[in-house]
C-alpha positions as CSV (number, residue, x, y, z in Angstrom):
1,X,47.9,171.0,68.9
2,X,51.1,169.4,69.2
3,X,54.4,170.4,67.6
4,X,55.7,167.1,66.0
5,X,59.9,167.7,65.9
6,X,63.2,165.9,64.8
7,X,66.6,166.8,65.4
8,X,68.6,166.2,62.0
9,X,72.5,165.3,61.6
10,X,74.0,166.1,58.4
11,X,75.5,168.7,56.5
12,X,72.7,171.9,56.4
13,X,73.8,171.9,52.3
14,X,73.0,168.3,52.3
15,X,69.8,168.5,53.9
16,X,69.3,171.6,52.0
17,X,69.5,169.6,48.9
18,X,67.7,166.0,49.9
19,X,64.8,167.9,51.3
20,X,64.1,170.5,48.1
21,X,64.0,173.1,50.9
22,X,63.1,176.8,49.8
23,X,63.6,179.5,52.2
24,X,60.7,181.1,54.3
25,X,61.7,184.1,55.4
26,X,65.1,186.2,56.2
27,X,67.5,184.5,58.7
28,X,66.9,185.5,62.7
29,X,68.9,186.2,65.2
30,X,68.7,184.2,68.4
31,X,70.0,185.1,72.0
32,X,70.0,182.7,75.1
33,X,70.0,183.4,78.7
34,X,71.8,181.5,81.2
35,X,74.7,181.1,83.6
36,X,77.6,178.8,83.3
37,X,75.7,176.3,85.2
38,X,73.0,175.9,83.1
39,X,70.8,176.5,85.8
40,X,67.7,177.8,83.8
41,X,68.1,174.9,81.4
42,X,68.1,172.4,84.1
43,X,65.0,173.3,85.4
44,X,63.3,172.9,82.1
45,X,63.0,177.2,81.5
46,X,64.8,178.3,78.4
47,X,64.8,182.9,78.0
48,X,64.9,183.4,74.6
49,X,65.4,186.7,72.6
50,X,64.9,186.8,68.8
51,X,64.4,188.8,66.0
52,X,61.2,189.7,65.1
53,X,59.4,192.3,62.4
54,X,59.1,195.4,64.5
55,X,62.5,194.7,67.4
56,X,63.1,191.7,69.1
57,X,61.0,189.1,71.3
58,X,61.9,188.2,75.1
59,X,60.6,185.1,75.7
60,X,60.3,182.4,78.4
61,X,59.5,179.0,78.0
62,X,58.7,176.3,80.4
63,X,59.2,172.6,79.3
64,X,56.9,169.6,81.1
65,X,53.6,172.0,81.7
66,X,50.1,170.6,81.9
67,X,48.5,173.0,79.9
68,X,44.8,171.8,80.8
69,X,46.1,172.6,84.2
70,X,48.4,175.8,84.5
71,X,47.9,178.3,87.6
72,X,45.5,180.7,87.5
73,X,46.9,183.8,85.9
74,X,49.8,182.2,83.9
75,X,48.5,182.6,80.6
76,X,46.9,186.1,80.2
77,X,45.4,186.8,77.3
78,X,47.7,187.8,74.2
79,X,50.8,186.7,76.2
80,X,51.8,183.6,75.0
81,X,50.6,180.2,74.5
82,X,50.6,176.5,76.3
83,X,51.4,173.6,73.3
84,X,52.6,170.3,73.3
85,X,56.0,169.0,71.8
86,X,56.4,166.1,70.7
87,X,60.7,165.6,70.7
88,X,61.5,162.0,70.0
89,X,59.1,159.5,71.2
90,X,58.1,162.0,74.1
91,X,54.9,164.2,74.4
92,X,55.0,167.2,76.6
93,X,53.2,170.4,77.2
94,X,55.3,173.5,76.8
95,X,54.1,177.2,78.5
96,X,55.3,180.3,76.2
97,X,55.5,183.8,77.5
98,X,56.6,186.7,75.3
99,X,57.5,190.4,75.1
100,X,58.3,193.1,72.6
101,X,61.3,195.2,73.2
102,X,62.4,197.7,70.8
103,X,66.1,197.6,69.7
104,X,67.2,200.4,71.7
105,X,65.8,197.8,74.9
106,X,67.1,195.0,73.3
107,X,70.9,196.3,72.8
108,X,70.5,197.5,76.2
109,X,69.8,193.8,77.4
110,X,72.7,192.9,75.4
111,X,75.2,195.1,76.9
112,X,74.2,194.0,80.5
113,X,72.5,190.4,80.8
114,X,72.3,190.6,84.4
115,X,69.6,193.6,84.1
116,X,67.6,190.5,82.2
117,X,65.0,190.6,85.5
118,X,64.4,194.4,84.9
119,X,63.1,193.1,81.1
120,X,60.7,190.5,81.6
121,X,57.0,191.0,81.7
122,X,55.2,190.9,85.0
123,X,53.6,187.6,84.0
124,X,57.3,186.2,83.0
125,X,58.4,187.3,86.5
126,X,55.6,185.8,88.4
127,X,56.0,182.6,86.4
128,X,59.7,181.9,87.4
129,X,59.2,183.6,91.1
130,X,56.5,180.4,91.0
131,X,59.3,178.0,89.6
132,X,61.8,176.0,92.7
133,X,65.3,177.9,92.6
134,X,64.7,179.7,89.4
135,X,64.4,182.9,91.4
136,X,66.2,185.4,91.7
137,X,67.8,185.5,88.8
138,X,71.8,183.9,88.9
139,X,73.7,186.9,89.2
140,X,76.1,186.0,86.5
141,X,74.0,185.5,83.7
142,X,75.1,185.6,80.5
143,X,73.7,186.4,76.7
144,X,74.6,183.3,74.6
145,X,74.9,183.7,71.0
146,X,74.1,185.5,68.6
147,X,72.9,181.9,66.7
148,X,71.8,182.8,63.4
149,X,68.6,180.9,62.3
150,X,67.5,180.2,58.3
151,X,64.2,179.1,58.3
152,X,62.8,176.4,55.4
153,X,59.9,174.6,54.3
154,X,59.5,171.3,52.4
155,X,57.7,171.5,48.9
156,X,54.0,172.0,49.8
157,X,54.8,173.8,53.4
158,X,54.3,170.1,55.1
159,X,57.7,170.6,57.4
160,X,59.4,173.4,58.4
161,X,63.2,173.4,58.9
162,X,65.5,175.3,60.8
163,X,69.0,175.5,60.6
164,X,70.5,176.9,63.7
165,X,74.5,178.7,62.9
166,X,76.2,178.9,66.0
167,X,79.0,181.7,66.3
168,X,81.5,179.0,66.8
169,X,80.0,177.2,63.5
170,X,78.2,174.3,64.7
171,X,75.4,173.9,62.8
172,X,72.2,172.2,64.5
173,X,68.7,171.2,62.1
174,X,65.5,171.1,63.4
175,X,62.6,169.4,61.3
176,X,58.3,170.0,62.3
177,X,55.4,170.2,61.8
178,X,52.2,171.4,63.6
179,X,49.2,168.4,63.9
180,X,46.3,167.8,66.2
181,X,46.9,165.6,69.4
182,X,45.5,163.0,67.6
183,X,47.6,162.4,64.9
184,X,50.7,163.0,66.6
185,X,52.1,159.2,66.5
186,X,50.7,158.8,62.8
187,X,52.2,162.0,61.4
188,X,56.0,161.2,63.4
189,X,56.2,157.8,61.8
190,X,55.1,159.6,58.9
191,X,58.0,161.9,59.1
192,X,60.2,159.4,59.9
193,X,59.0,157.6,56.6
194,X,59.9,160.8,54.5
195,X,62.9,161.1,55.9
196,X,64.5,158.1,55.8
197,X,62.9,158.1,51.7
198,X,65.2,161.2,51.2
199,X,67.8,159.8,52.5
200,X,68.5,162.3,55.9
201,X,69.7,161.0,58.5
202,X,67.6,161.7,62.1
203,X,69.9,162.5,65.2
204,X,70.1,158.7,67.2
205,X,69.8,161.2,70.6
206,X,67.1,163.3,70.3
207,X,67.0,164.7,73.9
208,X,70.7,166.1,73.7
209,X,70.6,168.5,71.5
210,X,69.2,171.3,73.6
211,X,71.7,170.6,76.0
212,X,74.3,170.6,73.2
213,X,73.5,173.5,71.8
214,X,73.8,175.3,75.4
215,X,77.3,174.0,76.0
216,X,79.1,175.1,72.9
217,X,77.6,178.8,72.9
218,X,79.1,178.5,76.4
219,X,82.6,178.2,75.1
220,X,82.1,181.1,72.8
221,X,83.2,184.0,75.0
């Protein structure tokens, strides 16, 4: 499968209101880990922790995988998942590794970011200790955020949206949808189509907003 997504510049009400959105879901809150250098962004590894039903979720993801390819004992079973993105005209696989922590964990994390090794899950660990100057750990890592996220979908659950609050109010929108290989190229000029129809406008750089979105929780100290 490939997750087909667009980075959307607007107003979140305006989108809000050109798409028909309806909300799917309460709003989640979002941590990021890294150090003022971005080092963990810049080798394509993003440590995430999120909101989930029953605590939160720690997870790692690694950008540019071959997921018909990954080495032996990566991906244990119930673990995670190896998917490809499809951000702009680029197709890429992506390796996700998650936890559970429990709030009492979580808020621990929190309070000391640099305890962040002592958190993950063996297979997170031996992932990163497999990943060029990713390991150790930077030893001033920080916990970015909180980012609140509403989640969306389009009439007919064809897209989902997310709207990404950052505590310094930058607001970032995020538009997929989840399609065979296959169809990939058909349904993104598809997307395209319905967008442009509704009138929202698609983000001319579609490989900065990551980066972006890193740099301005940065500032929020």
């Amino acid at each position: 499968m490939v997750d087909v997504q667009m980075s959307l510049c607007g107003a979140p009400r305006s989108v809000e209101q050109a798409l028909a959105l309806e909300p799917h879901g309460k709003p989640t809150e979002v941590w990021l880990f890294d150090d003022p250098a971005l080092t963990l962004y810049g080798k394509g590894l993003r440590i995430r922790l999120r909101g989930a039903r029953h605590g939160m979720e720690l997870t790692l993801k690694a950008a540019n995988q071959d997921c018909a390819r990954l080495p032996a004992g990566a991906l244990p079973p119930g673990e995670g998942k190896c998917e490809y993105d499809l951000h702009g005209d680029k197709v890429a696989g992506a390796l996700s590794l998650t936890r559970k922590l429990d709030r009492h964990a979580a808020k621990a994390l929190l309070d000391q970011p640099r305890a962040l090794a002592n958190a993950l899950s063996p297979a997170q660990t031996k992932f990163l200790q497999s990943t060029a100057g990713a390991w150790p750990l930077a030893g001033d890592l920080r916990a970015l955020g909180p980012t609140q996220v509403r989640s969306f979908r389009t009439k007919g659950t064809r897209y989902a949206v997310d709207i990404s609050t950052l505590p310094g109010g930058e607001d970032f929108i995020e538009i997929s949808t989840k399609v065979p290989l296959a169809d990939q190229a058909a349904v993104r000029a598809q997307m395209q189509a319905d967008l442009a129809q509704a009138g929202v406008a698609v983000c001319a750089d579609q490989s900065a907003q990551a980066g972006n979105k890193l740099e301005a929780l940065l500032k929020v100290r």
